[in-house]
C-alpha positions in Angstrom: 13.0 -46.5 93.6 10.5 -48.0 91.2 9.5 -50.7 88.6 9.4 -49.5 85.2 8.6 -51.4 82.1 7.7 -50.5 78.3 7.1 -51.5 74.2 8.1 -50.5 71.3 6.7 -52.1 67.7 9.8 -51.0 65.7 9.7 -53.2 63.2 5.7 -51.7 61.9 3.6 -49.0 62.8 1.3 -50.7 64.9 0.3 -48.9 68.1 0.4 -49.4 71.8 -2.5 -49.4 73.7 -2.2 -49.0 77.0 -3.8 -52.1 78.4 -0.5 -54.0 77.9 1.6 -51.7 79.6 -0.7 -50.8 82.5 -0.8 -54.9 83.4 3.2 -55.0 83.0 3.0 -52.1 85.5 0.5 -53.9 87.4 3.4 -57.0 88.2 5.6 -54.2 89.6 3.4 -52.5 92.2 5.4 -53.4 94.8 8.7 -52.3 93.8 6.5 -48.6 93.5 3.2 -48.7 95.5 3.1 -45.0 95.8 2.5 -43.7 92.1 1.7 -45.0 88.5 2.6 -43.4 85.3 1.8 -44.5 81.7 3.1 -42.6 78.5 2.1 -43.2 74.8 2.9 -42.4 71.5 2.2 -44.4 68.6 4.0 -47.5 68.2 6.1 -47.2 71.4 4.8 -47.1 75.3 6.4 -47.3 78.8 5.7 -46.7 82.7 6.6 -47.2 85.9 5.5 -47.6 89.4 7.3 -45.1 92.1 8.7 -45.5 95.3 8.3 -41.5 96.6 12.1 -41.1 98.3 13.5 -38.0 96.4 10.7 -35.0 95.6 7.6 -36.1 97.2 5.5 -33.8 95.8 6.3 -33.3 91.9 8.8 -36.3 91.0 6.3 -38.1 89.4 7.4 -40.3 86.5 7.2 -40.3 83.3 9.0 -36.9 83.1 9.2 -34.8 79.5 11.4 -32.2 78.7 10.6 -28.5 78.1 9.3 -29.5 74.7 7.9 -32.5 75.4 10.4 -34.0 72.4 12.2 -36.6 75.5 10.6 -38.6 77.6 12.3 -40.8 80.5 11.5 -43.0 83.4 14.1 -44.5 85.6 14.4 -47.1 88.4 17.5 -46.1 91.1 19.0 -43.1 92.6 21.4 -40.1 90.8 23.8 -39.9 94.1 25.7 -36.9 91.6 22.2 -34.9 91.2 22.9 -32.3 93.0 26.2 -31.1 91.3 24.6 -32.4 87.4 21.5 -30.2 88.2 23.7 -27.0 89.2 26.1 -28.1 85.3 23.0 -28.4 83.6 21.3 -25.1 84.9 24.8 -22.9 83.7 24.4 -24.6 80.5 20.8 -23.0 80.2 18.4 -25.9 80.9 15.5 -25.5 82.6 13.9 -27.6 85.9 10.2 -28.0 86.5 10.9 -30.9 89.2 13.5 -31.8 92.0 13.6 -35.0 91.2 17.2 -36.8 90.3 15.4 -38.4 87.0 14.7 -35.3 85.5 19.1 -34.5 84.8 19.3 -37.6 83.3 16.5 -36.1 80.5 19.0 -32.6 80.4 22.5 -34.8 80.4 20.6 -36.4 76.9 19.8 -33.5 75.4 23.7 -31.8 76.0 25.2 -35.3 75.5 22.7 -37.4 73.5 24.1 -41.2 73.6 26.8 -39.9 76.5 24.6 -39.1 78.6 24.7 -42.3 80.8 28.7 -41.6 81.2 27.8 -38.5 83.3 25.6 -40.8 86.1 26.6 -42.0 89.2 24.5 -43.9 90.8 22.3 -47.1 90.7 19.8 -47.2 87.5 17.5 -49.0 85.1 16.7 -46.1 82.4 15.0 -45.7 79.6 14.5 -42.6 77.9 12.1 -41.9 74.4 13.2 -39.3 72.0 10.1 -38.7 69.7 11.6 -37.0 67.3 14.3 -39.6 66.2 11.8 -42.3 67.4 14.5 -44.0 69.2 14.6 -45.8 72.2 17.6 -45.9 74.8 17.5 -48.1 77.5 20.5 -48.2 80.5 21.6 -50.5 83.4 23.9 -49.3 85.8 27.4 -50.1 85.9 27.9 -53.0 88.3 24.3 -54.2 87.7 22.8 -52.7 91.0 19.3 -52.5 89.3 18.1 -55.5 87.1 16.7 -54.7 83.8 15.3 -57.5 81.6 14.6 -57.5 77.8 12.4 -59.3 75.4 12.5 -59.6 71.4 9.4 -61.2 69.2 8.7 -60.2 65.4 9.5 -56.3 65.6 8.5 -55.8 69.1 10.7 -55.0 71.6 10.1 -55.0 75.6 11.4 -54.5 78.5 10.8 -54.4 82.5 12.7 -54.2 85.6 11.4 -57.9 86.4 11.0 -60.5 84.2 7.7 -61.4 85.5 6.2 -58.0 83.8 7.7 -59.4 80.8 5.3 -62.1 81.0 2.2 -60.3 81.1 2.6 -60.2 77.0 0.7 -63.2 76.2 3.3 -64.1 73.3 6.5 -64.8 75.7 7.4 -68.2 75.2 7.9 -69.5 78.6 10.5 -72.4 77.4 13.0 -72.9 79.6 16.6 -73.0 78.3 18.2 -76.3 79.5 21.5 -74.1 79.3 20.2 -71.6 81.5 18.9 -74.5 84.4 22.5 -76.4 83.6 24.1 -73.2 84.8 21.5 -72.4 88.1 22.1 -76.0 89.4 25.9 -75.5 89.3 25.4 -71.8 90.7 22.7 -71.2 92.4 22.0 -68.3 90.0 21.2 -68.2 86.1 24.1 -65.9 84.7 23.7 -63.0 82.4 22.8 -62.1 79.7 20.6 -65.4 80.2 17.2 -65.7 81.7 15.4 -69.2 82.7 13.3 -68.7 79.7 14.9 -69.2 76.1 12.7 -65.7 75.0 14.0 -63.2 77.3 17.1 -61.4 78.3 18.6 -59.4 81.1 20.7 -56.8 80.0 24.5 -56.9 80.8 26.0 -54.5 83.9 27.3 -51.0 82.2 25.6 -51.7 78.8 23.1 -49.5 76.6 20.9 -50.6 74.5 19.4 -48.5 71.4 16.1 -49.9 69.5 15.2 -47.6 66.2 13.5 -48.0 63.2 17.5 -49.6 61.9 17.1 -52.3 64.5 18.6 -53.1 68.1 22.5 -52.3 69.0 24.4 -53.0 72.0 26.8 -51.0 74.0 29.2 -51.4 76.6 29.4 -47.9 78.4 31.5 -49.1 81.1 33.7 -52.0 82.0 36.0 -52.3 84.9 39.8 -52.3 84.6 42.5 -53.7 87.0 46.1 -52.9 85.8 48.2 -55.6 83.8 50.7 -57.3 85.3 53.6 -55.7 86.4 51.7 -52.4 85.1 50.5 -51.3 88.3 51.7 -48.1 89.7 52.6 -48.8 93.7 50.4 -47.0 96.3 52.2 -47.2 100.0 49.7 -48.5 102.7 49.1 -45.7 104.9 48.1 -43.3 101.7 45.9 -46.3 100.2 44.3 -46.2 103.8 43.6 -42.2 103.9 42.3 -42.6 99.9 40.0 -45.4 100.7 38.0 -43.5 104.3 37.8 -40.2 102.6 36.3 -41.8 99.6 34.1 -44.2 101.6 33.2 -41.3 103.8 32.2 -39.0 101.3 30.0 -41.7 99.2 28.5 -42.8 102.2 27.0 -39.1 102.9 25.7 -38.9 99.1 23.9 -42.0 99.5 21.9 -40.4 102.0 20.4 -38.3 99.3 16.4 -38.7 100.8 13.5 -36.5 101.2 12.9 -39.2 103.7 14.3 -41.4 106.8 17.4 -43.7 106.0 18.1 -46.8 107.9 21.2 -49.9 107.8 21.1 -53.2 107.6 23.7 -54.6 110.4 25.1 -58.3 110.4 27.8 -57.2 112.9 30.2 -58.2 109.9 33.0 -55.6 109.3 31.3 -54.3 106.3 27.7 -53.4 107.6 29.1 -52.3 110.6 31.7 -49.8 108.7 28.4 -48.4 107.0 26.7 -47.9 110.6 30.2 -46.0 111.9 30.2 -44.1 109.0 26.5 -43.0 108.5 26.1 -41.9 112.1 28.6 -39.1 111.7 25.5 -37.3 109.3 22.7 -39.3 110.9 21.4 -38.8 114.1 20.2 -41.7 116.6 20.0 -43.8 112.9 17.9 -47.0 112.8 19.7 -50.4 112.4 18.5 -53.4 111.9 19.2 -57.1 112.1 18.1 -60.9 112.5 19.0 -63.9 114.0 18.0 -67.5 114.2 17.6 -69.6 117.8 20.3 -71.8 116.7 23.7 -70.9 117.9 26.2 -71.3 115.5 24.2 -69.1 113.0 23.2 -66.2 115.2 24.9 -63.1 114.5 22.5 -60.3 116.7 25.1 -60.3 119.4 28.2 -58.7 117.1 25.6 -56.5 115.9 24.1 -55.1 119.2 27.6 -54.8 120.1 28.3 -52.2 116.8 24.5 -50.6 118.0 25.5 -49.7 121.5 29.3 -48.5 120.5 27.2 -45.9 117.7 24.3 -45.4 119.4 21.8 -46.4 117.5 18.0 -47.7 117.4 18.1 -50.8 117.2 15.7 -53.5 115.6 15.8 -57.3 116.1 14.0 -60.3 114.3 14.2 -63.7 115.0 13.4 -66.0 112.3 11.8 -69.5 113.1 12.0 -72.8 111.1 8.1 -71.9 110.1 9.0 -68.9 108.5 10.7 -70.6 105.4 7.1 -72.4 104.6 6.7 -68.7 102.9 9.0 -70.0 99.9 6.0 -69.2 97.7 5.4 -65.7 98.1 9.6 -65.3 97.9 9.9 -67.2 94.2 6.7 -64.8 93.0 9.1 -61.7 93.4 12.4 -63.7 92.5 11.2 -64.4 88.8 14.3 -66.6 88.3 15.0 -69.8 90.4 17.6 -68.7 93.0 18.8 -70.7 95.1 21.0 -68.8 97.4 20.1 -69.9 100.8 20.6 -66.1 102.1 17.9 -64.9 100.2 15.7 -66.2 103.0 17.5 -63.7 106.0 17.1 -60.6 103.5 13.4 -60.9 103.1 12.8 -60.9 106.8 15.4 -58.5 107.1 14.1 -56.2 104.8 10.5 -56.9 106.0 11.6 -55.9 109.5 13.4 -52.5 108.3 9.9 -51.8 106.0 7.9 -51.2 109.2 10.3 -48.1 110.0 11.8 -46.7 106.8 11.6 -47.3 103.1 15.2 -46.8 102.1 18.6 -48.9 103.9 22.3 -48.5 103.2 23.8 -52.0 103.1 27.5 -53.5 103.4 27.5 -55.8 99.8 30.4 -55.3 97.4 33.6 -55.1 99.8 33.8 -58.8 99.8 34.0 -58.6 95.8 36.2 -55.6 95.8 38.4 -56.4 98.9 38.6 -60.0 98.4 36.7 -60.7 101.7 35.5 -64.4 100.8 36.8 -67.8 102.4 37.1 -69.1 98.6 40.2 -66.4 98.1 42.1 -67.9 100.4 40.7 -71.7 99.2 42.5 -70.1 95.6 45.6 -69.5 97.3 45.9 -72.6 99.1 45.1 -74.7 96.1 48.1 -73.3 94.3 50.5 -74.7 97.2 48.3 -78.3 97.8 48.7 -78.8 94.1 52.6 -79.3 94.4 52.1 -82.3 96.5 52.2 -85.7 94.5 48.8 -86.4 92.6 49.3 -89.9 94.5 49.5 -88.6 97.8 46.4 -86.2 97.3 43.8 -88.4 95.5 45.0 -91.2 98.2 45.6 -90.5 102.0 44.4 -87.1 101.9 41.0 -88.1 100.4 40.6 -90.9 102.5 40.9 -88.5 105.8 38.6 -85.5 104.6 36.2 -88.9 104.0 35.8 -89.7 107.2 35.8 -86.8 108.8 32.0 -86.6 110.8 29.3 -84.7 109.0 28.3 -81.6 111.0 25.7 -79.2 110.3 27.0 -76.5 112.1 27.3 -73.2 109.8 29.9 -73.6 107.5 31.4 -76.8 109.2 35.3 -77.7 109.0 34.2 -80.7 107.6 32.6 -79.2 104.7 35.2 -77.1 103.8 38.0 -79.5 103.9 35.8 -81.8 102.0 35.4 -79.7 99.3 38.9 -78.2 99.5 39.9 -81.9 98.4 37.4 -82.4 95.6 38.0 -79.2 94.0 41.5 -78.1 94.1 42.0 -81.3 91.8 40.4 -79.2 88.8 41.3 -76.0 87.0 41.7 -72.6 88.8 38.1 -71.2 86.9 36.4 -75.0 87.9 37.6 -74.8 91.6 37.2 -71.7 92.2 33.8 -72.0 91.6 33.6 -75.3 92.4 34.2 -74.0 96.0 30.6 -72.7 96.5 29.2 -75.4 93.9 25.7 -77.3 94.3 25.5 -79.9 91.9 28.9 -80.7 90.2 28.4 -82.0 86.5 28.3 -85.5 87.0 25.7 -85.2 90.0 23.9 -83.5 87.0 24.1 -85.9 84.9 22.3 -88.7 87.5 19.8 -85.6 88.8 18.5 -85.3 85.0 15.5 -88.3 83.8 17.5 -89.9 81.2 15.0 -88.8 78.8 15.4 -84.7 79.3 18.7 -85.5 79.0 18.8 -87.3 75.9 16.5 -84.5 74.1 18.2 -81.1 76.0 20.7 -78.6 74.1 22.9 -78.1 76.5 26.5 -76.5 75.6 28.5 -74.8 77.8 26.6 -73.2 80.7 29.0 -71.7 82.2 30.7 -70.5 79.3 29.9 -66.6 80.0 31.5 -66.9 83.4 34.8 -68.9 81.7 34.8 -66.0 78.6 34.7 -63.1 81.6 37.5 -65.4 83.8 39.5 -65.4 80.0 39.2 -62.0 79.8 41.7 -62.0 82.9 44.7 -63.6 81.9 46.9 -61.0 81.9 45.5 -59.8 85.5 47.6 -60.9 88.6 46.0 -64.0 90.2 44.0 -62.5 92.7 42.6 -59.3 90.2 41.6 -62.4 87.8 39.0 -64.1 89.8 38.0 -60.5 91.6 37.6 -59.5 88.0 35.4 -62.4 87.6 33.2 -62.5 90.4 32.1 -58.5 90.3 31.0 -59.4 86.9 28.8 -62.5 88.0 28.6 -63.7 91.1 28.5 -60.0 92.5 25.9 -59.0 89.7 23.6 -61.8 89.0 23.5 -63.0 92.8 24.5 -60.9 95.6 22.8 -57.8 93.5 19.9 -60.0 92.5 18.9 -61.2 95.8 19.2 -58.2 97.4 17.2 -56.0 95.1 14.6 -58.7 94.9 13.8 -59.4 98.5 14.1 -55.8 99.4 11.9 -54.8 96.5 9.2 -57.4 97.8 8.8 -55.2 100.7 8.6 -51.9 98.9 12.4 -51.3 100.3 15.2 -49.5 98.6 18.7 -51.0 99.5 22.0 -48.6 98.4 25.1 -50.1 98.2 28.0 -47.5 98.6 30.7 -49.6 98.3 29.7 -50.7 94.6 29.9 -46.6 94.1 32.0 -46.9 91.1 34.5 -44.7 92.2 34.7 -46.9 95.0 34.8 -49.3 92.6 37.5 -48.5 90.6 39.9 -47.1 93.4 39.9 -50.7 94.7 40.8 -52.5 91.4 43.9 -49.9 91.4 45.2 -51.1 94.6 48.0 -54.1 95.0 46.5 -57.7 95.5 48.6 -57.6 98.5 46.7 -54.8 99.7 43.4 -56.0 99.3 44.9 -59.8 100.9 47.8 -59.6 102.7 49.4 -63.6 102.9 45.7 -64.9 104.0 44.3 -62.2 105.9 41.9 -61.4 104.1 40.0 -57.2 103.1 43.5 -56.3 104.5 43.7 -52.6 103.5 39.7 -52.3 105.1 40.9 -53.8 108.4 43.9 -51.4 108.5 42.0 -48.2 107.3 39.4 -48.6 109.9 41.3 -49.8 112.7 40.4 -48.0 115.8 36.6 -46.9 113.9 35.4 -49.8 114.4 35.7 -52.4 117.9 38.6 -54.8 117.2 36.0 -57.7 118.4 34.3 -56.7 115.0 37.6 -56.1 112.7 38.9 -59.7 113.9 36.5 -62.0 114.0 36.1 -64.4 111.2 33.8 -64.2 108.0 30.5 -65.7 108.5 27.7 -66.4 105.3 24.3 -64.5 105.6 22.4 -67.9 106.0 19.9 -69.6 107.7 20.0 -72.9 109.5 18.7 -75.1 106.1 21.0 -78.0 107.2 19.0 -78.4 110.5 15.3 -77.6 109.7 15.4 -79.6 106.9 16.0 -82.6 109.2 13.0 -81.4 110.9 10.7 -78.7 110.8 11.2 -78.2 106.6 11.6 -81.5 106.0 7.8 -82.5 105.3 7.6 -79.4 103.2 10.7 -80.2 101.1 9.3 -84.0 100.6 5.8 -82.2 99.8 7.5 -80.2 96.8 9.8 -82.6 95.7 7.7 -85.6 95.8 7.1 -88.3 92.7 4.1 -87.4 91.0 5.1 -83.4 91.2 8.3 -84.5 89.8 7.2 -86.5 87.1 4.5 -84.0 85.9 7.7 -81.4 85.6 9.2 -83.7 83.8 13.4 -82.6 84.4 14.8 -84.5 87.5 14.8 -87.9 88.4 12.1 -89.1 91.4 14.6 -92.1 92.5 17.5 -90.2 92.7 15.7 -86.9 94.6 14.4 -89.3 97.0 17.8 -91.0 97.7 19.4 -87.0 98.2 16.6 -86.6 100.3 16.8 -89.7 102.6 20.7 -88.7 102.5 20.6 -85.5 104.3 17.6 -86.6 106.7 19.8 -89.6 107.8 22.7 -87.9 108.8 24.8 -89.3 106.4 26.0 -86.0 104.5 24.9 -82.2 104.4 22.7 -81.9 101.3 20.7 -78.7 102.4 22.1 -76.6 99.3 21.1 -79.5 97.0 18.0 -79.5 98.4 17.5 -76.0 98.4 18.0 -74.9 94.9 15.7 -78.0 94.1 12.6 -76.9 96.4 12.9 -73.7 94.5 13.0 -74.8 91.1 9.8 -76.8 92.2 8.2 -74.1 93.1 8.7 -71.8 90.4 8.1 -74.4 88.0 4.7 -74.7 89.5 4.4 -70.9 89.8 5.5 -70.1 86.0 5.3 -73.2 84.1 2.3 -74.9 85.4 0.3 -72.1 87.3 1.1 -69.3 84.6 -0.5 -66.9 87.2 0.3 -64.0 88.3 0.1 -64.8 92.4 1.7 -67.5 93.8 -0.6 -70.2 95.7 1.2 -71.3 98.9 
C-alpha cells in the first residue's frame, strides 16, 4: 500500500523540481511510512510513499523498465501477480523485482493503453512513458483506492489524497456550494466532485491520459446487470457452489503478503464469512473488533462468538465517549467532510489491528452486491404502502409515526417508521436515498444564512447519483438501485471511509468481496436470489449455511456506529456546542447560528434524535477550520 502523487506541465516545457513533489509526498507519509521515492524528467514528476507488504527488500517504488523508457508507481495490490508475472516472462520480459507493480510496467509495454484490462486487484496507477511523453493514470474498478486530480493553466496533478493536492500553492480552495449541497443530503461529496471547485477525483474503472494533445477520459470498466427479462436463470443450489468456490478462492489470493494478515470482525455475517474462510490458509489468524459500553450498540459478543468457533486470536477495544474529542486528527486524514458516523469505529478499529499487523481482510461490498441493507426492503415496502389512499397515508398514518416516543437506541423503531412515512411519499431515486438522508432540501434551505443562499450556484447536487440511477431503467427493480449504490454510496462512502481511517494508521484493508469477479458473478444472479421476499443476502445465507453458526446467519443487520445519539446528550455535547457555536459560525460564514442552536437544544432536550444532523455539521466545522481557515497542514485539536 502507499500514497503516490505527481505533475506534469503539458501545456509548456517548464520543469519539475522536486521540492513540489517531495512536500505532496510529505502529506502522504502515513499511507507509506516505510520508503520514499521521487522520479524526474523534465516537465513531468511523480512519487510515492510505501507501505513494505509485497517484496520487502527490492519493491521499492518508482520502478523503470529494462530501458528505463516506462516508469510507474502504484498505490494497491495485483491479487493476479503471480499468474501475469509467469504470461509476461513466456512472452520474453524480464524481472529485476518481486514486486506486483513491476507487471503492471510489462502488461504496458505488451498491451500499451490495455494494460489496466489485464489487473485484478485494487489500484491507483500511474505510469510515465518518456518516449511518447505521455502520462496514464488508473483507478481501480469499483473505486477501492481514491485517486484525486487537479487541472490549472497546462499543469496537471494528481495524488491519492486531496490534501497532497493542496501543497501546490495555486489550488484554489473554493468550496463548490454544489459539492456541500450534496454532502449535507449524503453524508459524502459524490464523484467526480471534490469539496473544492479546483479539484477532481477520478471516477471508479476510468483512465485518464495527459499528453502534449491535452487530457482524455476513459471508462475501462463498468458494471453490467442483465436487462429485463434477459437474464439467463441459474438454479439455487448451483448459484450457491459458484458463489463459495469463487469466494474461497479470492479470499486465498488476497492473502498475497510477504507479511502477517489479520480481519476485521463485527460478528456480522459478512466479516465473519471472511474469518471462516481465511482460517482454512491461516493459522491461529488474528481478528479484531470494538465495542462501545452501551448496550444496544455493542457487537463484541457475536464476534467472540465467530473467534472461539474458528479459533482465533482475538483483539478487543472498547471505545469511550472521550475518544470522539479526537475529531481533529480524523478530518486531517479525511480531506473531504464526511459525515458518516461509522468512520469513528474504523479508526479505532484499525488503530487497534495496527499494533499487530499492517494488512486486514474486511467484509464491505456484500451488502452492495447482495442487497444486505434495511433500505432494500424500505424499497420494496414502499412499492405496496404507496397503493394505500394518499388521504389515508399523509393523514392517520402520519399522525401515529408522530407520536411515537423518540428513542435513541441504535437504529430505533421509531426512526425507521418515521422516516418510512416521510419518504415513501417521494420518488423511488428520492426515497431511496431519502432513507439514510441527513438534511432533506427544505431543512437546507432554513440551515443556509439567507445571504450564502442568495449568492450560491447550486444546481442539481445530486444530479450524478440521479444520471447513474437513469442509467438503470431497463434493470429489474432491485439491480437498479444495486446498480446505483456500488457506483456511489459503495465507492465514495463505504470505500472512502474505510481507506481513509485505515490509511491514518499506516493499515491496508482488502476487500474480497468487491473482487470484480466477485463482482460481476453477483450482478448475474436473479434479484430473487440475492433477496428472497424480504430476507435479505439470501443466496449468502443459503451458500454458507452450516460454515458459519446459525446465531450469526440469523440475526438481524446492525450499522457499524457509535453511540452519537447518547454522548451528544452528554459527554460530546460541550464539544459539539464548542464547534458549532455563534461567532465560529458566523466567521464561516454558510449556516445559520439561530437555527444550529435550535437543532442543537432539539436533540439535547429529548425532543427528536438529531445526532446525524449534528454530526455531519461538527465535521464540516472542523474542516472548515482545518482547510479554509487554518490552511495548515496539521490539524490543531
Amino acid at each position: 500500500m502507499c500514497g503516490i502523487c505527481g505533475i506534469y506541465n503539458f501545456g509548456s516545457a517548464s520543469d519539475v523540481s522536486s521540492a513540489p513533489v517531495e512536500a505532496m509526498c510529505g502529506e502522504l507519509h502515513h499511507r507509506g511510512p516505510d520508503d520514499t521515492g521521487v522520479f524526474l524528467d523534465g516537465s513531468f514528476g511523480f512519487g510515492m510513499t510505501r507501505l513494505s507488504l509485497v517484496d520487502l527488500q527490492t519493491g521499492h517504488q518508482p520502478i523503470l523498465n529494462e530501458d528505463g523508457t516506462v516508469v510507474v508507481v502504484c498505490n494497491g495490490e495485483i491479487y493476479n501477480y503471480p499468474q501475469l508475472r509467469r504470461d509476461l516472462e513466456a512472452k520474453g520480459h524480464t524481472f529485476a523485482t518481486r514486486s506486483d507493480t513491476e507487471s503492471i510496467l510489462h502488461l504496458y509495454e505488451e498491451y500499451d493503453t490495455e494494460f489496466v484490462r489485464h489487473l485484478r486487484g485494487m489500484f491507483a496507477l500511474a505510469i510515465w512513458d518518456r518516449s511518447k511523453r505521455r502520462l496514464i493514470i488508473a483507478r481501480d474498478r469499483l473505486g477501492i483506492k481514491p485517486l484525486y486530480i487537479h487541472l490549472q493553466n497546462g499543469t496537471f496533478a494528481f495524488a491519492s489524497e486531496l490534501k497532497a493536492i493542496l501543497r501546490l500553492p495555486s489550488v484554489d480552495r473554493s468550496i463548490d456550494a454544489n459539492s456541500l449541497d450534496a454532502y449535507l443530503s449524503l453524508s459524502y461529496v459524490p464523484a467526480p466532485r471534490t469539496i473544492l471547485k479546483t479539484v477532481q477525483k477520478v471516477l471508479p474503472g476510468t483512465m485518464v491520459i495527459v499528453d502534449a494533445h491535452g487530457i482524455r477520459t476513459e471508462r475501462y470498466w463498468r458494471l453490467q446487470f442483465p436487462l429485463r427479462g434477459e437474464r439467463k436463470p441459474l438454479a439455487m443450489e448451483e448459484a450457491c457452489e459458484r458463489l463459495r468456490a469463487l469466494m474461497r478462492e479470492t479470499v486465498k489470493s488476497h492473502l498475497l503478503s510477504d507479511v502477517p494478515v489479520g480481519v476485521f470482525l463485527s460478528g456480522g455475517i459478512d466479516s465473519s464469512l471472511v474469518v471462516a474462510l481465511m482460517s482454512e490458509f491461516v493459522p491461529r489468524l488474528k481478528t479484531f473488533s470494538i465495542g462501545f459500553r452501551e448496550s444496544s450498540y455493542n457487537e463484541v459478543g457475536y464476534a467472540r462468538e465467530v473467534a472461539t468457533r474458528f479459533g482465533t486470536d482475538h483483539h478487543e477495544l472498547v471505545v469511550e465517549p472521550d475518544h470522539a474529542a479526537s475529531l481533529g486528527d480524523l478530518v486531517s486524514f479525511l480531506d473531504e467532510p464526511f459525515g458518516d458516523l461509522s468512520a469513528i469505529p474504523v479508526y479505532f478499529l484499525s488503530a487497534l489491528s495496527r499494533r499487530h499487523v499492517k494488512v486486514v481482510l474486511s467484509g464491505d461490498g456484500c451488502d452492495e452486491l447482495f442487497a444486505g441493507y434495511l433500505t432494500y426492503v424500505a424499497d420494496q415496502l414502499a412499492r405496496v404502502y404507496r397503493r394505500i389512499p394518499g388521504s389515508l397515508r399523509r393523514g392517520v398514518i402520519r399522525r401515529l409515526a408522530e407520536r411515537l416516543p423518540t428513542s435513541y437506541e441504535k437504529v430505533s423503531f421509531d426512526y425507521k417508521v418515521k422516516r418510512f412515512v416521510e419518504m415513501a411519499e417521494h420518488s423511488v431515486f428520492e426515497s431511496h436515498l431519502g432513507w439514510k438522508q441527513v438534511f432533506a432540501e427544505e431543512e437546507r434551505q432554513q440551515l443556509y444564512r439567507r445571504d450564502y443562499r442568495e449568492s450560491a450556484e447550486v444546481g442539481d447536487p445530486l444530479g450524478q447519483l440521479r444520471e447513474r440511477f437513469n442509467e438503470g431503467v431497463e434493470l429489474e427493480f432491485l439491480d437498479q438501485l444495486l446498480h446505483l449504490d456500488i457506483g456511489t454510496y459503495l465507492a465514495d462512502d463505504i470505500l472512502t471511509k474505510v481507506d481513509r481511517m485505515s490509511m491514518a494508521h499506516s493499515l491496508e484493508v482488502r476487500v474480497p468481496f468487491l473482487d470484480h469477479l466477485v463482482v460481476e458473478f453477483a450482478a448475474s444472479l436473479s434479484p430473487k436470489i440475492k433477496m428472497n421476499g424480504l430476507r435479505t443476502k439470501y443466496i449468502v445465507k443459503r451458500a454458507f449455511r452450516g460454515v458459519l453458526p446459525d446465531r450469526i446467519l440469523n440475526r438481524k443487520k446492525e450499522g457499524f456506529i457509535f453511540p452519537a445519539s447518547l454522548w451528544l446528550r452528554g459527554g460530546l455535547l460541550d464539544f459539539a456546542k464548542d464547534l458549532l457555536c455563534e461567532s465560529r459560525l458566523v466567521r464561516m460564514g454558510i449556516f445559520n447560528p439561530e437555527w444550529v442552536q435550535g437543532l442543537l437544544k432539539e436533540h439535547s432536550e429529548g425532543r427528536r434524535d438529531r445526532a446525524r444532523a449534528i454530526w455531519n455539521l461538527l465535521v464540516f466545522s472542523a474542516w472548515h477550520g482545518h482547510y479554509i481557515e487554518g490552511k495548515g497542514p496539521e490539524v490543531t485539536r
